[in-house]
N, CA, C and O atoms as CSV, one atom per row, in Angstrom:
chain,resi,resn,atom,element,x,y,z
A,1,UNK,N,N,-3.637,0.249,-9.458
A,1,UNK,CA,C,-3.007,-0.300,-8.297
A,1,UNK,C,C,-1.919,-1.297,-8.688
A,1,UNK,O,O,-0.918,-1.381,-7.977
A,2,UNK,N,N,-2.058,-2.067,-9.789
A,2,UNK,CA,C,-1.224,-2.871,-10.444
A,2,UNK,C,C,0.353,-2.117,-10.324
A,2,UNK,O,O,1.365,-2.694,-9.927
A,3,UNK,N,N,0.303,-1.269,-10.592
A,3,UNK,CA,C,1.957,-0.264,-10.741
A,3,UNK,C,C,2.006,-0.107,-9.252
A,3,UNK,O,O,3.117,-0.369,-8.791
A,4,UNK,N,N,1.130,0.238,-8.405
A,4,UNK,CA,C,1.799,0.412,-7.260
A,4,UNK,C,C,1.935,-0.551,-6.455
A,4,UNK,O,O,2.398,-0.268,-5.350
A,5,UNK,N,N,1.559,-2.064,-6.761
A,5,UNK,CA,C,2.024,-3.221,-6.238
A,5,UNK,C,C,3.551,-3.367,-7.128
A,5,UNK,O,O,4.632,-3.264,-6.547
A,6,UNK,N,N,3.449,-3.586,-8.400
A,6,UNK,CA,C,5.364,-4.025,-9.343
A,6,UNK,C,C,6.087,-3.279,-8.162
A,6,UNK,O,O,6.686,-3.921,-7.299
A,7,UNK,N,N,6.004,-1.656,-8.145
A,7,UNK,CA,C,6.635,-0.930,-7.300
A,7,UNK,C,C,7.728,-1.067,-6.126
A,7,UNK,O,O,8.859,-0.647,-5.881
A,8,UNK,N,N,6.459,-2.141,-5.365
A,8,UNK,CA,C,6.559,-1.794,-4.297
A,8,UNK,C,C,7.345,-3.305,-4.218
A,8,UNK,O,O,8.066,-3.474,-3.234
A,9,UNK,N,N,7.209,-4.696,-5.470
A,9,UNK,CA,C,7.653,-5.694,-5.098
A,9,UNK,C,C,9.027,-5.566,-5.795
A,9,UNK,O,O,9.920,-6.271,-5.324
A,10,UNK,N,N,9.324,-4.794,-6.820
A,10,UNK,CA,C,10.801,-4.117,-7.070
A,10,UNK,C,C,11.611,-3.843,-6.020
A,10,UNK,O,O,12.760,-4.185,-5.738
A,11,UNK,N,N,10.581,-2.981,-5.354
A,11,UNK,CA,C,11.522,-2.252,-3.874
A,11,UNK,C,C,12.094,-3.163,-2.965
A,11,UNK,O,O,13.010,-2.896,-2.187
A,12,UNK,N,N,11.421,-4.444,-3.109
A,12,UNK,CA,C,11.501,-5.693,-2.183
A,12,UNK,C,C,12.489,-6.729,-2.254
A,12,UNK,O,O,13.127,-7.371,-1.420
A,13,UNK,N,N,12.402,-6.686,-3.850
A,13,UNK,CA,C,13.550,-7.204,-4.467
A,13,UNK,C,C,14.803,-6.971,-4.397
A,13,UNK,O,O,15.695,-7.663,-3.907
A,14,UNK,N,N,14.857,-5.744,-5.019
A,14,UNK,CA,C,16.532,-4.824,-4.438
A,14,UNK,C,C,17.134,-4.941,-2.986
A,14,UNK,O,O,18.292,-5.146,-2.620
A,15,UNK,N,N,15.572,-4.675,-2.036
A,15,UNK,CA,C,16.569,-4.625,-0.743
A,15,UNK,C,C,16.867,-6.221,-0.520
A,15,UNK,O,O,17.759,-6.440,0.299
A,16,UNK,N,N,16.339,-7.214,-1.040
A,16,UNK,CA,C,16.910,-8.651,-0.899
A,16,UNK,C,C,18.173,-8.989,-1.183
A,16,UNK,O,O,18.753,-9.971,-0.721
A,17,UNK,N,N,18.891,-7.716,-2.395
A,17,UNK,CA,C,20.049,-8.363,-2.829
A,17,UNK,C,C,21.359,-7.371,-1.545
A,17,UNK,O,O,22.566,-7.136,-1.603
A,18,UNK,N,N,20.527,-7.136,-0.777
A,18,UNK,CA,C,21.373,-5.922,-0.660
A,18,UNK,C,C,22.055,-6.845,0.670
A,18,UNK,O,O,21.776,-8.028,0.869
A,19,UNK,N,N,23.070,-5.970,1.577
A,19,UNK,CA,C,24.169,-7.219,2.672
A,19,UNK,C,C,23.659,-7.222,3.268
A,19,UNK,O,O,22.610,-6.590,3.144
A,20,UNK,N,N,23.986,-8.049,4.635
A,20,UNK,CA,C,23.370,-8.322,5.984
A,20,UNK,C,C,23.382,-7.181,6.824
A,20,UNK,O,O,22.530,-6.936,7.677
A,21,UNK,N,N,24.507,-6.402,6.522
A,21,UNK,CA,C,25.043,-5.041,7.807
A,21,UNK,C,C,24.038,-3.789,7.085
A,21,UNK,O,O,24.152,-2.673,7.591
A,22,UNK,N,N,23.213,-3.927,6.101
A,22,UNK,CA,C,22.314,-2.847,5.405
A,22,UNK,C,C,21.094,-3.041,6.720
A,22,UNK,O,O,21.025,-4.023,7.459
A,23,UNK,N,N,20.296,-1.964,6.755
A,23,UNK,CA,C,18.722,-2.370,7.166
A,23,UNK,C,C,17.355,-2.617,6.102
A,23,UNK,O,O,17.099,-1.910,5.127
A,24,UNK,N,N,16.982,-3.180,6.323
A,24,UNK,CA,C,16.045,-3.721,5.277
A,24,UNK,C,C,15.206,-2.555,5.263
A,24,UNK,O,O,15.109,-1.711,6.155
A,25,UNK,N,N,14.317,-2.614,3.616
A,25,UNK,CA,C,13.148,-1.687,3.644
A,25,UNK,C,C,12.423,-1.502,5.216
A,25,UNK,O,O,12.300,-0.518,5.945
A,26,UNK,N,N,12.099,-2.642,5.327
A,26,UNK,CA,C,11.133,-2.868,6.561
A,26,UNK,C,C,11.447,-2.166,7.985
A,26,UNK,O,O,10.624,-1.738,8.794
A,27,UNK,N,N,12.955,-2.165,8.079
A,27,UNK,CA,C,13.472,-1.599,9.119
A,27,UNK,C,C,14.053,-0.032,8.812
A,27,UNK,O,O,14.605,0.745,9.592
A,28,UNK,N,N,13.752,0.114,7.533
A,28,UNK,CA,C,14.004,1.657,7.197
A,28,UNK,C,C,12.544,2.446,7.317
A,28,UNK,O,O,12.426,3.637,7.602
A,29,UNK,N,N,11.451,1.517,7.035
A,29,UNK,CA,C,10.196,2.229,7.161
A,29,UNK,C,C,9.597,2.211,8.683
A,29,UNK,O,O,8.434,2.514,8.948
A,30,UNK,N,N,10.459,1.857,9.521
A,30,UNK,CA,C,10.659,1.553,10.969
A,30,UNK,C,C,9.169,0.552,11.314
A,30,UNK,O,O,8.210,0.789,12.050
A,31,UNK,N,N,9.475,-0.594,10.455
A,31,UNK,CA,C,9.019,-1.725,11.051
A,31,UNK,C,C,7.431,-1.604,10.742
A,31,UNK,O,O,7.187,-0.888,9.770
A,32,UNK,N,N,6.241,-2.208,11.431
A,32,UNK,CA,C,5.022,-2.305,11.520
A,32,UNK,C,C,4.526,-0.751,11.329
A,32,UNK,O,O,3.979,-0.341,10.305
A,33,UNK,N,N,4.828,0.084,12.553
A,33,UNK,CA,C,4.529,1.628,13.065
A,33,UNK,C,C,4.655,2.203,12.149
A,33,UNK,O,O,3.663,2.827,11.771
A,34,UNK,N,N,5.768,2.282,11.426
A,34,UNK,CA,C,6.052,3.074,10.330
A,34,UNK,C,C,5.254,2.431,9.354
A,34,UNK,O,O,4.352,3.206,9.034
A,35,UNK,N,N,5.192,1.517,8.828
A,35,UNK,CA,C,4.016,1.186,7.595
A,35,UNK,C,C,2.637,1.435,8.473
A,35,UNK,O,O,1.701,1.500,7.676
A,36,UNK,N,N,2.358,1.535,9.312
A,36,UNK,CA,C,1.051,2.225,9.904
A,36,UNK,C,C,0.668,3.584,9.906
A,36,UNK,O,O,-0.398,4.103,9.577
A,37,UNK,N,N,1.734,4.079,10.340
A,37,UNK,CA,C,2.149,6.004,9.584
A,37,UNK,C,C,1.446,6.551,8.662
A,37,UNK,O,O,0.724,7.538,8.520
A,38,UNK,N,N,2.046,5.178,7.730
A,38,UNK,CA,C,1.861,5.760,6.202
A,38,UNK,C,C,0.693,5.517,5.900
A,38,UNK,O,O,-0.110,6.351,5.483
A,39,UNK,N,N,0.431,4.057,6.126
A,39,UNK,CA,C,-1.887,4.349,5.770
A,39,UNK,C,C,-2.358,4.914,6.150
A,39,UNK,O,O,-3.286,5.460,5.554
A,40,UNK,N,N,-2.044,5.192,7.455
A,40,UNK,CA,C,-2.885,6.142,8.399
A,40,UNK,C,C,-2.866,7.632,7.299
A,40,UNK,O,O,-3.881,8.115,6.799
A,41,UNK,N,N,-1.577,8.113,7.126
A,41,UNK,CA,C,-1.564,9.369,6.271
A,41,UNK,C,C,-2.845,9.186,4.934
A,41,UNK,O,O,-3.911,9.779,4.769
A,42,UNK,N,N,-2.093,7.987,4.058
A,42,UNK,CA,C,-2.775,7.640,2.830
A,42,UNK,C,C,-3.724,7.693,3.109
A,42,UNK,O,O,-4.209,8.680,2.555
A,43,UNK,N,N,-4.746,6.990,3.961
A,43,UNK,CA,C,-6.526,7.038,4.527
A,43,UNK,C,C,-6.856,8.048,4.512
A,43,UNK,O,O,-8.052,8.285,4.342
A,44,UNK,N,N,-5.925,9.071,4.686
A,44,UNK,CA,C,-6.499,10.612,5.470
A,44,UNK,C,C,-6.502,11.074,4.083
A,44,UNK,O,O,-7.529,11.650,3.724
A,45,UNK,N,N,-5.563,10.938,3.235
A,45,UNK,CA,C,-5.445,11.910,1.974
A,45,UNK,C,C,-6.541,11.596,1.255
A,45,UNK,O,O,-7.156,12.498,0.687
A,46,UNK,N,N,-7.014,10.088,1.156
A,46,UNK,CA,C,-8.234,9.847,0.092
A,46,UNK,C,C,-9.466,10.412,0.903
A,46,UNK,O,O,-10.395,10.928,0.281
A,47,UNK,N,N,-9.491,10.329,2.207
A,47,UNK,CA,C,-10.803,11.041,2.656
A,47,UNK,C,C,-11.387,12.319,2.670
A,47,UNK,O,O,-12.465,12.783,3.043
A,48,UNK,N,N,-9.981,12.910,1.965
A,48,UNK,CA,C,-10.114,14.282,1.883
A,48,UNK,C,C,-10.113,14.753,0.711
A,48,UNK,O,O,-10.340,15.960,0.627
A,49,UNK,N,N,-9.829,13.878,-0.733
A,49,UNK,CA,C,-9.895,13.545,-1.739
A,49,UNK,C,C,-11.146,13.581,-2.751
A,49,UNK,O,O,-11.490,12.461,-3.127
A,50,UNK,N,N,-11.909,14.687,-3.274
A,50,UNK,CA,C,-13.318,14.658,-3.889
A,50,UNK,C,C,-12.967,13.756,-5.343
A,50,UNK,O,O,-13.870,13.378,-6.090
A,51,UNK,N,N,-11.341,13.453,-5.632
A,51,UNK,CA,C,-11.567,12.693,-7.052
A,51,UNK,C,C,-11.232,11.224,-6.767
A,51,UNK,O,O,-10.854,10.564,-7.735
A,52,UNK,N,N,-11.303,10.729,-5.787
A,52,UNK,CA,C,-11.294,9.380,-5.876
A,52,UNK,C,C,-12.189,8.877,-4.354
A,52,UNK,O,O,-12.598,7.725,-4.214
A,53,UNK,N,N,-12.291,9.447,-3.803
A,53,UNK,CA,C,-13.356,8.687,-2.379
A,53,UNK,C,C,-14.286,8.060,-2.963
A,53,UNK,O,O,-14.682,6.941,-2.638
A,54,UNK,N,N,-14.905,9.054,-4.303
A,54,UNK,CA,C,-15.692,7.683,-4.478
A,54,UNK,C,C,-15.800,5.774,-4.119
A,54,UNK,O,O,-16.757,5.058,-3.825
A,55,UNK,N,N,-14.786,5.577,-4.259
A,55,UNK,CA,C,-14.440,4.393,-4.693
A,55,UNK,C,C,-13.852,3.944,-3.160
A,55,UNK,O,O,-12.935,3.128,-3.076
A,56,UNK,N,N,-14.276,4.364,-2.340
A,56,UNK,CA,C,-14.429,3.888,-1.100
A,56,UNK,C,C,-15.653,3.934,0.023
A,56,UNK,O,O,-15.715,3.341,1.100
A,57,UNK,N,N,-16.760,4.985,-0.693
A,57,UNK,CA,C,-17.905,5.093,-0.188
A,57,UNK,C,C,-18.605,4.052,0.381
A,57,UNK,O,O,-19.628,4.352,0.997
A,58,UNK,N,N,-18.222,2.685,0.298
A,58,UNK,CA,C,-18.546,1.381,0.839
A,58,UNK,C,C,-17.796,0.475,1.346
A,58,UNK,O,O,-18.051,-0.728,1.394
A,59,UNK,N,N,-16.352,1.301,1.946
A,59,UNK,CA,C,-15.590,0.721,2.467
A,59,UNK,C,C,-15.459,0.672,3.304
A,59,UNK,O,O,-15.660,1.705,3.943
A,60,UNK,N,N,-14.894,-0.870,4.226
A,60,UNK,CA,C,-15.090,-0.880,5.603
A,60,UNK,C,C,-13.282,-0.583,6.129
A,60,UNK,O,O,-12.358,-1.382,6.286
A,61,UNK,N,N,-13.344,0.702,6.263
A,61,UNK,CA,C,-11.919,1.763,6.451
A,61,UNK,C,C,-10.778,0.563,7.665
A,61,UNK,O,O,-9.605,0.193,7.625
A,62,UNK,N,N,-11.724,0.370,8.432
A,62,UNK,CA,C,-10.759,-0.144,9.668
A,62,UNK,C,C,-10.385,-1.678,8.623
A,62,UNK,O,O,-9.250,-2.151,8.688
A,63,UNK,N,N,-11.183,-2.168,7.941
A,63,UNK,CA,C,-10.685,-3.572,7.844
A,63,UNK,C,C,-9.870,-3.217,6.457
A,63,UNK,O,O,-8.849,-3.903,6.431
A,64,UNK,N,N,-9.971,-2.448,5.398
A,64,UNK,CA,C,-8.919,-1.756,4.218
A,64,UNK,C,C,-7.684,-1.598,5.406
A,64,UNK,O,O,-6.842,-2.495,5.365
A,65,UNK,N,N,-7.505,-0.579,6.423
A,65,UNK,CA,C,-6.499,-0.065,7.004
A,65,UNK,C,C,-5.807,-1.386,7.347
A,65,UNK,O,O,-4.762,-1.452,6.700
A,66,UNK,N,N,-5.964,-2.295,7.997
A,66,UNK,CA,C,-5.483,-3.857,8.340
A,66,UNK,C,C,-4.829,-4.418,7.675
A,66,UNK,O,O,-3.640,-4.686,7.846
A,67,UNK,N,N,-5.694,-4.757,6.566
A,67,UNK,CA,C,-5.080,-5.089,5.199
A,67,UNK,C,C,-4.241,-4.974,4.585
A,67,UNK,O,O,-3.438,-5.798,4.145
A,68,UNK,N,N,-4.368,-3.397,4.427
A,68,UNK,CA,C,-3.394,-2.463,3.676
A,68,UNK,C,C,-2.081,-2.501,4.358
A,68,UNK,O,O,-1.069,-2.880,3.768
A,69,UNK,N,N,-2.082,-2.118,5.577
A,69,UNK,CA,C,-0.943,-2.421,6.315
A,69,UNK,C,C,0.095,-3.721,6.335
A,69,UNK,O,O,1.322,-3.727,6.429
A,70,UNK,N,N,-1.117,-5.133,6.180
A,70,UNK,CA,C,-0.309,-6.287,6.506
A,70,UNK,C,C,0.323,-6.450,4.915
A,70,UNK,O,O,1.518,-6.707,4.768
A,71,UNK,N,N,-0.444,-6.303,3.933
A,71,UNK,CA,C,-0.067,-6.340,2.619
A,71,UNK,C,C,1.668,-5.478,2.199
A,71,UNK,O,O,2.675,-5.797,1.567
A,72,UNK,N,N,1.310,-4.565,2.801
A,72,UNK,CA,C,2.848,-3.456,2.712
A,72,UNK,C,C,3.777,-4.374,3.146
A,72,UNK,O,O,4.701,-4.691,2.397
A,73,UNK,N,N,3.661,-4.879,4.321
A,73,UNK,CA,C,4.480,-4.872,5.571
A,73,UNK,C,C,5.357,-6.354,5.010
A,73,UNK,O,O,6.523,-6.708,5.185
A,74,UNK,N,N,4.063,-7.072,4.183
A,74,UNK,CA,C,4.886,-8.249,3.498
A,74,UNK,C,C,5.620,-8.073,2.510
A,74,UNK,O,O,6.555,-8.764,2.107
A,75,UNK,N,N,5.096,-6.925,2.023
A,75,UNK,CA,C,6.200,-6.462,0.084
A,75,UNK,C,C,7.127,-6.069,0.447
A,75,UNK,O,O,8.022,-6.028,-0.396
A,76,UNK,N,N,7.421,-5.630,1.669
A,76,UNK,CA,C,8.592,-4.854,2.222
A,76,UNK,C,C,9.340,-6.165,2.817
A,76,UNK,O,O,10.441,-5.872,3.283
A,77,UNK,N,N,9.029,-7.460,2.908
A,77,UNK,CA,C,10.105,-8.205,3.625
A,77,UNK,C,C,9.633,-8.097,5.058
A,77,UNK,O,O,10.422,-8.767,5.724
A,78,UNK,N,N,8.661,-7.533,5.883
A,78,UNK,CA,C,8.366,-7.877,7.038
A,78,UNK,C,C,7.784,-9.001,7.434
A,78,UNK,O,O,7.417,-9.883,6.657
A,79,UNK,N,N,7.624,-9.047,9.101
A,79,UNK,CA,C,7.242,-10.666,9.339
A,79,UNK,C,C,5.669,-11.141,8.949
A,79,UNK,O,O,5.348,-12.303,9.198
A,80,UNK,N,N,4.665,-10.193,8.315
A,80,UNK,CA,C,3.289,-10.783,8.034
A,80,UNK,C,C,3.568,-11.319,6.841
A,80,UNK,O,O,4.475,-11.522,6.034
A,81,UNK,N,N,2.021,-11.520,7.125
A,81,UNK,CA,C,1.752,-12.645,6.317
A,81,UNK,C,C,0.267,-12.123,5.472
A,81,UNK,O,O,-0.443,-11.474,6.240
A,82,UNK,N,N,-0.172,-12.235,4.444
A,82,UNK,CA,C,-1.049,-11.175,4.067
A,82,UNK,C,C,-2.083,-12.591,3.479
A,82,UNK,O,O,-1.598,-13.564,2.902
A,83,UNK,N,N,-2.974,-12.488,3.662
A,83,UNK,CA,C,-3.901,-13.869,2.891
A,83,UNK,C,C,-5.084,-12.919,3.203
A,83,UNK,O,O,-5.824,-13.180,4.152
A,84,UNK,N,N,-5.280,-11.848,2.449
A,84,UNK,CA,C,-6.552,-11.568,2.530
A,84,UNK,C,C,-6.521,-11.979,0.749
A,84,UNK,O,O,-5.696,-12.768,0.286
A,85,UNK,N,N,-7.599,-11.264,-0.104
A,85,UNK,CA,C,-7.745,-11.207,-1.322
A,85,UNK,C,C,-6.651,-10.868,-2.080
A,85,UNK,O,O,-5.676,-10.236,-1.675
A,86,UNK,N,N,-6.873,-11.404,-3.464
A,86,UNK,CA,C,-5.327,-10.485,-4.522
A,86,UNK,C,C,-6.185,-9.132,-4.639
A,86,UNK,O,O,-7.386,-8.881,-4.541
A,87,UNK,N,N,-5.076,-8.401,-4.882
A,87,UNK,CA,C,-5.270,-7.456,-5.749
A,87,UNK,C,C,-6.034,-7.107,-6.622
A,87,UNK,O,O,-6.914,-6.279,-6.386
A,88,UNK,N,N,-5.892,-7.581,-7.647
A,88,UNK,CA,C,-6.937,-8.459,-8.785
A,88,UNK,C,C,-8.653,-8.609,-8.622
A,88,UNK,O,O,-9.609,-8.247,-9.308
A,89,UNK,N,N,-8.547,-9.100,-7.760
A,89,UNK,CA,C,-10.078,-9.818,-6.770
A,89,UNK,C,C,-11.263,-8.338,-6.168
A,89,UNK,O,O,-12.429,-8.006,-6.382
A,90,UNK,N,N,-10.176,-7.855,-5.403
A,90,UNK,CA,C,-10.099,-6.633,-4.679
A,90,UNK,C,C,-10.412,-5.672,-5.530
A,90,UNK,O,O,-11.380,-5.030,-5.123
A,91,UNK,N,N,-9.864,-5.195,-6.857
A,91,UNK,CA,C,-10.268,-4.033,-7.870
A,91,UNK,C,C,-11.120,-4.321,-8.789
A,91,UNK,O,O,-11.684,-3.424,-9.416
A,92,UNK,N,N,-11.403,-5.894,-9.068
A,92,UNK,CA,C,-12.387,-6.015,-10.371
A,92,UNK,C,C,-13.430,-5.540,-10.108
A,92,UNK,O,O,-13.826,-5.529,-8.942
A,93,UNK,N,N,-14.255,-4.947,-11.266
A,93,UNK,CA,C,-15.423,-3.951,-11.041
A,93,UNK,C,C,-15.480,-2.952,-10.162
A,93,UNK,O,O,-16.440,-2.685,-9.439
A,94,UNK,N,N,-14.298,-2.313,-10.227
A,94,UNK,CA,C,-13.952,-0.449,-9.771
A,94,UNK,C,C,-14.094,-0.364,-10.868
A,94,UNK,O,O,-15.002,0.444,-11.061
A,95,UNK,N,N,-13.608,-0.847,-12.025
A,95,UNK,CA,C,-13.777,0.639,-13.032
A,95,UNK,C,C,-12.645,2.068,-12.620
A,95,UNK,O,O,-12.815,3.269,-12.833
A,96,UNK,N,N,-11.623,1.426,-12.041
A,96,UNK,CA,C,-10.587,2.510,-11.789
A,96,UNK,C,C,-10.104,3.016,-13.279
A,96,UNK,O,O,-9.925,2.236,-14.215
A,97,UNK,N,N,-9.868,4.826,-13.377
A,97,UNK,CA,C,-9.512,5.055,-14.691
A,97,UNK,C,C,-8.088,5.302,-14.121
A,97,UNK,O,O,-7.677,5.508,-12.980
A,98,UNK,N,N,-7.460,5.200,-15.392
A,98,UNK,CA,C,-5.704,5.799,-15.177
A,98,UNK,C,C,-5.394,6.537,-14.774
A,98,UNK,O,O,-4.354,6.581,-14.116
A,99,UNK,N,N,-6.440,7.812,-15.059
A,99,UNK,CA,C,-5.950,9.054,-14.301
A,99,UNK,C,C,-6.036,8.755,-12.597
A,99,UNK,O,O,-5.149,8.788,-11.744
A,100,UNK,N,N,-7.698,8.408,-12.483
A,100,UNK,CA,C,-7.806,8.285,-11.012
A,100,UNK,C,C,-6.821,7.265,-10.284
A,100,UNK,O,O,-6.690,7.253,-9.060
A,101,UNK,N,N,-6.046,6.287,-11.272
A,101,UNK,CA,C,-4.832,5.377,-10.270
A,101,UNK,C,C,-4.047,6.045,-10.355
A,101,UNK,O,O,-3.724,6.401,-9.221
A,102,UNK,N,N,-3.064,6.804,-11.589
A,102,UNK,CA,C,-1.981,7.500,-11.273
A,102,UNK,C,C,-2.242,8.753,-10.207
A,102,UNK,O,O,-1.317,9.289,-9.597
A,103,UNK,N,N,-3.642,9.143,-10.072
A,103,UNK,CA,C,-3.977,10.063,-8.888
A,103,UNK,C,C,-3.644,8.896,-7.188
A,103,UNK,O,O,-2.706,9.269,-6.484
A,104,UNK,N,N,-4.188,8.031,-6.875
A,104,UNK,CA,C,-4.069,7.594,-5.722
A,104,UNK,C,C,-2.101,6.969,-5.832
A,104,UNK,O,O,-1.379,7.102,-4.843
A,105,UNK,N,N,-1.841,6.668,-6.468
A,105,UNK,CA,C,-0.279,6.349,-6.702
A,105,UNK,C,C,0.149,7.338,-6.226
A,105,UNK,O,O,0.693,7.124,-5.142
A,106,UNK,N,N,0.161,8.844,-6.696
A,106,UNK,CA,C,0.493,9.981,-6.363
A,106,UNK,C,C,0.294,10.096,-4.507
A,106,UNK,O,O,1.192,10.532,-3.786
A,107,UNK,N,N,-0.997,9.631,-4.010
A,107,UNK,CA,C,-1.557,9.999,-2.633
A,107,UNK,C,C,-0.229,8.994,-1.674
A,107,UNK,O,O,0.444,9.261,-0.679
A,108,UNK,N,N,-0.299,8.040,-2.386
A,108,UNK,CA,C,0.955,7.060,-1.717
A,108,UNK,C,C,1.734,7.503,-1.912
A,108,UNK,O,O,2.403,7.191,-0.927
A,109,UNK,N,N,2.611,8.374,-2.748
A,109,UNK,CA,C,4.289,8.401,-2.721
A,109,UNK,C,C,4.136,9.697,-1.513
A,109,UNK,O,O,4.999,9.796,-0.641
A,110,UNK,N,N,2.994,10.630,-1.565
A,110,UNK,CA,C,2.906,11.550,-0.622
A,110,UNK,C,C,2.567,11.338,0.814
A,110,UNK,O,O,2.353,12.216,1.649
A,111,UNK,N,N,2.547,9.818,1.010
A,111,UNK,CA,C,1.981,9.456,2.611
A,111,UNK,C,C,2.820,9.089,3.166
A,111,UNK,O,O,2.685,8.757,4.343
């Protein structure tokens, strides 16, 4: 998940340098809705997913989906505000392997 946070705060970065008359990530991913789209998709792909659901079998989906959303919505330059857990906090003791992150990385660029 580490790579798909740099990613996503790269992406955040660039559109910072970019002019005023541009639309921001945030307003290219059409705002809140549109970063809702996309978990909504992403949720669906891991649930349908036999190589990584594991690793949600004890997850409480509606409060991940929240999260996940407000977390985006801030890397992108939108107006939240994200104070749930780091990252960090959140994955220690998954035991995520590389394959299975470059697999869910993959589920995100496809959502």
């Amino acid at each position: 998940m580490k790579s798909v946070g740099i990613f996503i705060v790269c992406v955040g970065l660039l559109c910072s340098c970019a002019s005023s008359t541009q639309l921001s990530l945030y307003q290219k991913l059409d705002g809140k809705a549109g970063i809702s789209r996309i978990v909504d998709s992403f949720i669906y792909q891991i649930g349908n997913d036999e190589q990584i659901i594991h690793y949600f079998e004890h997850s409480n989906i509606a409060y991940f989906r929240q999260g996940f959303i407000t977390h985006m919505c801030m890397l992108v330059e939108g107006p939240c505000t994200y104070d749930g857990d780091s990252m960090v906090a959140i994955h220690t003791g998954m035991h995520i392997t590389e394959k299975d992150f470059n697999h869910v990385v993959d589920l995100l660029i496809n959502a």
